[in-house]
Structure formats: C-alpha cells, structure tokens
C-alpha positions as CSV (number, residue, x, y, z in Angstrom):
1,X,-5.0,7.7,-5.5
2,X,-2.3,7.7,-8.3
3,X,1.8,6.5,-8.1
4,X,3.2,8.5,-5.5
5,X,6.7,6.8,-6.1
6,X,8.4,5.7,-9.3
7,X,10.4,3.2,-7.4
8,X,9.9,0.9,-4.5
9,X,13.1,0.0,-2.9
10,X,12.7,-3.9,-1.2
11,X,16.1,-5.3,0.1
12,X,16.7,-7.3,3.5
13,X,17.8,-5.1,6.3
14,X,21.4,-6.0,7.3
15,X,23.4,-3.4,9.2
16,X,27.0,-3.9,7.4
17,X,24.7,-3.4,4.1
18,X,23.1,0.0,4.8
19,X,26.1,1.9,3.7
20,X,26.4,0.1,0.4
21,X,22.5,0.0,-0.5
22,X,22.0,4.3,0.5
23,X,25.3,5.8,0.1
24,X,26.2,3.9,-3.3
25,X,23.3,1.6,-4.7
26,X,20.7,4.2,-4.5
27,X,22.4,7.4,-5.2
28,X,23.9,5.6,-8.7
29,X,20.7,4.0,-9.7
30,X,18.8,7.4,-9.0
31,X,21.4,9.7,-10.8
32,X,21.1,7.2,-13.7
33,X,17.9,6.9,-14.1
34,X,17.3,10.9,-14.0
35,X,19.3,11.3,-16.9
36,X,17.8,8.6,-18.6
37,X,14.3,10.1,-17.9
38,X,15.2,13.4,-18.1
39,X,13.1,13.9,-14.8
40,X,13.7,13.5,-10.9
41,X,12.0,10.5,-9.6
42,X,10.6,9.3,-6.2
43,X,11.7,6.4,-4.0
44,X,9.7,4.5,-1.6
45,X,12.8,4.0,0.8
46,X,11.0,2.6,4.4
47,X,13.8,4.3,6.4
48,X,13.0,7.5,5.0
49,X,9.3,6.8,4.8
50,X,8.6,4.7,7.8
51,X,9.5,5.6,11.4
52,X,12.7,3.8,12.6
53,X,11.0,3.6,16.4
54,X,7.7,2.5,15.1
55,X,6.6,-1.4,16.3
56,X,3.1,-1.7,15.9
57,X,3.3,-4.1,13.2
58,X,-0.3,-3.4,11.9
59,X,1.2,0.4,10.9
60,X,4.3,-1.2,9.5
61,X,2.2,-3.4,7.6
62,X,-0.5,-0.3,6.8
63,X,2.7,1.9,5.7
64,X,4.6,-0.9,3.7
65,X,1.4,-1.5,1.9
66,X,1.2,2.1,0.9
67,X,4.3,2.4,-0.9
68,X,4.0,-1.3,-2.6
69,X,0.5,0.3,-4.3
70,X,2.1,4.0,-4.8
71,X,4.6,2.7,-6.8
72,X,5.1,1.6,-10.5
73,X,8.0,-0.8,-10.0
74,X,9.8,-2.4,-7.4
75,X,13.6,-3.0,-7.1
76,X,14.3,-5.7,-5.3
77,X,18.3,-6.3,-3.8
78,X,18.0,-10.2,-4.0
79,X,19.8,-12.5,-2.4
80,X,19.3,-16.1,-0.7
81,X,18.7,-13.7,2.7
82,X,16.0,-11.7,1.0
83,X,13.7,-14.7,0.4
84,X,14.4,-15.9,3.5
85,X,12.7,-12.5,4.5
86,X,8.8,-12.8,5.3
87,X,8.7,-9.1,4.5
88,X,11.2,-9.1,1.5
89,X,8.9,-12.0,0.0
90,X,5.6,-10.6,0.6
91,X,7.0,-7.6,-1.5
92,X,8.3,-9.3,-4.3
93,X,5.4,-11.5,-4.5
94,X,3.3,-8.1,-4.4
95,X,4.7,-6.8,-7.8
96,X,4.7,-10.4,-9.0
97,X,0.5,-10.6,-8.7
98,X,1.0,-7.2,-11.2
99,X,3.1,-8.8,-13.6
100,X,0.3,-12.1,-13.9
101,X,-2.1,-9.3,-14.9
102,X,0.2,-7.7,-17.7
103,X,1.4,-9.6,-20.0
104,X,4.5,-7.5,-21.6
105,X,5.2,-5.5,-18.6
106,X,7.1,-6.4,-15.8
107,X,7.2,-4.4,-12.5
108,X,9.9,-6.0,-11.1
109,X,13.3,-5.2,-12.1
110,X,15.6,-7.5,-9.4
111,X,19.3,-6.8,-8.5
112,X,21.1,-9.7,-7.6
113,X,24.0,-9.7,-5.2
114,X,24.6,-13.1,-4.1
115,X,24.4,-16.4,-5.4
116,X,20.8,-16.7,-7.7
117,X,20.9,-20.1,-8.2
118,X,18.9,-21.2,-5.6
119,X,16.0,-18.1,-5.7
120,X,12.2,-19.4,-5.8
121,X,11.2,-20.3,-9.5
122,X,9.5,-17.3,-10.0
123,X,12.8,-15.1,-9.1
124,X,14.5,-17.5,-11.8
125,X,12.0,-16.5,-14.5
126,X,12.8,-12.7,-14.4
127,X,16.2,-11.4,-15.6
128,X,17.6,-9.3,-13.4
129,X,20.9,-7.0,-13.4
130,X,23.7,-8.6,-12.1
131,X,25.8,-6.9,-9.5
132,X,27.4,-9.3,-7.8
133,X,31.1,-8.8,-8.7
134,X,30.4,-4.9,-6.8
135,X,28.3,-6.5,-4.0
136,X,30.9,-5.7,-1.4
137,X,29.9,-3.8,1.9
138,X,32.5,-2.0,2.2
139,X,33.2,-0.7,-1.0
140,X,34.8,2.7,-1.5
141,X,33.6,5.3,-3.8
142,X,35.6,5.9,-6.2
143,X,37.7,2.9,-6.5
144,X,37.8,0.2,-9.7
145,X,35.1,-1.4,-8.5
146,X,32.7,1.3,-7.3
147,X,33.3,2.6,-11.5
148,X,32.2,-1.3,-12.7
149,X,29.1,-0.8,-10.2
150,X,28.5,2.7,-11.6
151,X,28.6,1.0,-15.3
152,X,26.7,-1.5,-14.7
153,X,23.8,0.3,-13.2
154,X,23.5,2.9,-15.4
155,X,23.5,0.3,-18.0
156,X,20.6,-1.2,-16.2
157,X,18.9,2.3,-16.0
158,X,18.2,2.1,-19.4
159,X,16.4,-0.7,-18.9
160,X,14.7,0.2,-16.1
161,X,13.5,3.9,-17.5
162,X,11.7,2.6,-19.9
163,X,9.9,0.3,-17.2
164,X,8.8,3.5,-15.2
165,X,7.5,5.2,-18.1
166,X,5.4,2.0,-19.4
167,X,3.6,1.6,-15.8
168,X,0.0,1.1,-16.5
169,X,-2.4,2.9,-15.1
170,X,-2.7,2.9,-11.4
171,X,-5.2,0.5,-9.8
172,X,-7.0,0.3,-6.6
173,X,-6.1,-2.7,-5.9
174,X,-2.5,-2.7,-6.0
C-alpha cells in the first residue's frame, strides 16, 4: 500500500459545526493548498469515506485506521472538546507516534479554534495555525470575517504544502 490521501481530516463531531468545517474550512484549505501545490489533493473526510449508518465499531475502527495510515498528514480542528474525544485523541496521538520517528518532519499541522491553553503537552509543543477569531458556526461566506478566515488559511497552506510534499515514504506500519 502507498498514501491514498494527502490529508486526514480529524475534528470532534458537533452538529452546529458541520456547516463551518465542510462548507468553509475545507473547501478554503483545499482550494489553497491546490494552488500552492499546483495539483488536486485527497481528503480522508469520515463522512464521505465512512458510512453515516454504520455501528459496528470494529469497522469504524478498521475504516478510521485506514485513512490514519493512507495519509501523509493529519489536520486536526483542536479544541478543549476534541481531546476530550477518545476518537479525536487516538488520531492525533496516531500522527504524533510518526512525528517521534522523524525528527524534522511533522505530520501534524493543528488548527486551533478555541481556547489552546489548556491542550495536552504534546498539543502545546506543535505550532498550529490559529483560527480562532473566524471560529464561528455560523459564519457567512463572504462577509469580513469569512475573508480573515480565507487569509489566514491560505497563509497556512503554504505551510502545510510543503508538509504534503516532504511526507516520507509510506510505511506499513502506520
């Protein structure tokens, strides 16, 4: 097996948030780093990969696992919810096993939307881009904001291009 995905998409799953993270979060950070990369590029998104009426947890877990190892880096939507997630925390900590055995690369490229001051030590060792003044559910496209939001990740495309291309080479493992 090889990548499948560029991307892995973790975030907690929170209704009023869907919106925000698939009709704005991901459509910006995907149109950014295309241009960036000069390429289209694959997400691991569970509710376009996963069943939404699956339950056997074992398949969840089989399918999750999947797209963690398929994938060269993980974005991760953190927030004090997120590492209260078992899932979201088992995903991060996935990609952070990776970055022990590299030691200039880092998978992980976090997105903070709330708060960061109390995230697990290792969250607190990474920087991450900081989105928090745009974290807002209901945001309209368009507006001031959804422009600072745009800004800001296409800024953090160009870090995060560079990340995709620098992946090393797949493992078995992962």
């Amino acid at each position: 097996m090889a990548y499948k995905y560029d991307l892995f998409l973790s975030y907690k799953h929170l209704e009023d948030w869907k919106p925000w993270v698939f009709e704005i979060f991901v459509l910006l950070l995907k149109a950014s780093i295309e241009t960036q990369l000069g390429r289209r590029i694959k997400i691991f998104q569970d509710v376009n990969e996963i069943s939404p009426t699956e339950t056997d947890e074992s398949k969840l877990v089989a399918e999750i696992a999947r797209g963690l190892g398929g994938s060269r880096c993980i974005v991760a939507l953190w927030s004090m919810m997120y590492f209260r997630s078992r899932w979201c925390w088992c995903e991060s900590r996935s990609f952070a096993k990776r970055m022990d055995q590299t030691s200039a690369w880092s998978p992980i490229y976090p997105v903070v939307l709330h708060n960061g001051e109390y995230f697990p030590d290792f969250a607190r060792a990474i920087q991450w881009l900081d989105v928090r003044e745009y974290a807002i559910p209901n945001m309209r496209t368009l507006s001031r904001v959804h422009e600072g939001l745009s800004e800001t990740i296409r800024k953090g495309a160009g870090e995060l291009a560079p990340t995709i291309e620098r992946a090393p080479q797949w493992q078995p493992e992962w």
